[in-house]
C-alpha positions, 0 to 999 in steps of 0.5 A: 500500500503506497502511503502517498497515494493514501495520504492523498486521499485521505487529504482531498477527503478531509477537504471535501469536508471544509470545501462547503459551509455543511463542513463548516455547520457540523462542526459548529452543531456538534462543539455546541452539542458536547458543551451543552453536555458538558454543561448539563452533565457537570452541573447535574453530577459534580463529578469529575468524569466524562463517562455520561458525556461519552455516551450521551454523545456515542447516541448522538453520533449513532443518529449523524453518522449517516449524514456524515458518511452518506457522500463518501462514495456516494457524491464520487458516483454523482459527480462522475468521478468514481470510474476515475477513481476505479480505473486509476492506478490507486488499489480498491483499498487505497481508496477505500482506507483513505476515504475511511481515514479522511472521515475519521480525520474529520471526525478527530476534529470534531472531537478536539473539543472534549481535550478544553473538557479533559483539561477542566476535569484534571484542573478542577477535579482528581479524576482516576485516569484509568476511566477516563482513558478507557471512555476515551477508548470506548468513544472513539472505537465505536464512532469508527465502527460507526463510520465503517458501517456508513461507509460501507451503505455509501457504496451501495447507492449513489443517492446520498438520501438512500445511502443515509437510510441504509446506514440508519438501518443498520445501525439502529439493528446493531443498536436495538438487537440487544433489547431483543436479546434480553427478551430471548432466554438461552444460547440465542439470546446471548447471541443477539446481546453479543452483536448489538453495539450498544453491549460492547461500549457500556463497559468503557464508559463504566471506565472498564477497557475489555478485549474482547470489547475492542476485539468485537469494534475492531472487528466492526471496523475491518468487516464494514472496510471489507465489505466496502471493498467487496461492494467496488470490486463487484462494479469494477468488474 
């Protein structure tokens, strides 16, 4: 994989995000969003913790994902510019790692924010570390899972619209599944817990850093890229 060519992509990705005023207004939905958390979630607790602020924002990006993601590949079948891309020197994956990191990319900038939060928390509090690095963990693995998953329904479609809609989809499965499993007695109810999101990010935010928590997102991650290369490789051929 050449890193060039991928630095290049995750470049003009991260661009696209701040070449229009939506780039731009998400940022300013989202800073305004985590301080009203912080705000509501300091004044309500006076605590020095961020375990509630993770995961109230873990749902608001399980509900923007998909509009964050939904012109990944999407906007490249609109304007023309996919067979470009399919037909360049660059590999399926080069181009579909490159799109996923210049999301996350822009998704660290989103979340640079909570490091005014941090400092106010070691400043004012005397928070135990280990917790805090393991809501840090937690949030930022699952928002890429997330943003795999959105990417992968990017590829099927080249109506951003319906792109959003079949991330929503899937995600609300991958996030409600696990209500089911606990209305499901023996093996296969365990089975439906297992997959359902939500069961593999509660542990971070209770400061609890888990393997096989990592391994379940990490996996997310690689199955959601997979699939993405799969799906541009069937319209290649």
């Amino acid at each position: 994989m050449n890193s060039r060519k991928l630095f290049a992509i995750v470049n003009r990705e991260l661009g696209a995000y701040f070449s229009s005023p939506l780039g731009y207004f998400v940022l300013f939905v989202f800073f305004l969003i985590y301080g009203l958390f912080f705000w509501m979630i300091c004044t309500g607790s006076h605590a020095a913790t961020m375990q509630y602020f993770f995961a109230n924002t873990m749902f608001v990006f399980f509900i923007t994902t998909p509009l964050v993601t939904m012109r990944l590949w999407s906007e490249e079948e609109k304007n023309g510019t996919a067979e470009l891309l399919k037909t360049s020197p660059l590999t399926i994956w080069e181009i579909v790692i490159g799109k996923y990191l210049g999301a996350c990319c822009f998704f660290l900038v989103m979340s640079s924010v909570t490091l005014v939060y941090l400092t106010f928390i070691l400043v004012l509090g005397n928070p135990d570390l280990m917790p805090l690095l393991a809501n840090y963990l937690g949030y930022f693995l699952g928002v890429m899972a997330f943003f795999a998953i959105g990417l992968f329904a990017s590829t099927l479609s080249e109506n951003q619209i319906v792109s959003a809609i079949i991330s929503l989809v899937i995600l609300l499965g991958l996030w409600v599944i696990g209500y089911a499993g606990n209305m499901v007695q023996g093996p296969f109810g365990d089975f439906l817990k297992y997959i359902s999101v939500l069961s593999h990010t509660e542990d971070f935010f209770k400061g609890v850093i888990d393997l096989s928590h990592v391994f379940y997102l990490v996996s997310l991650i690689f199955l959601g890229l997979f699939f993405s290369v799969k799906v541009l490789e069937s319209k290649r051929s």
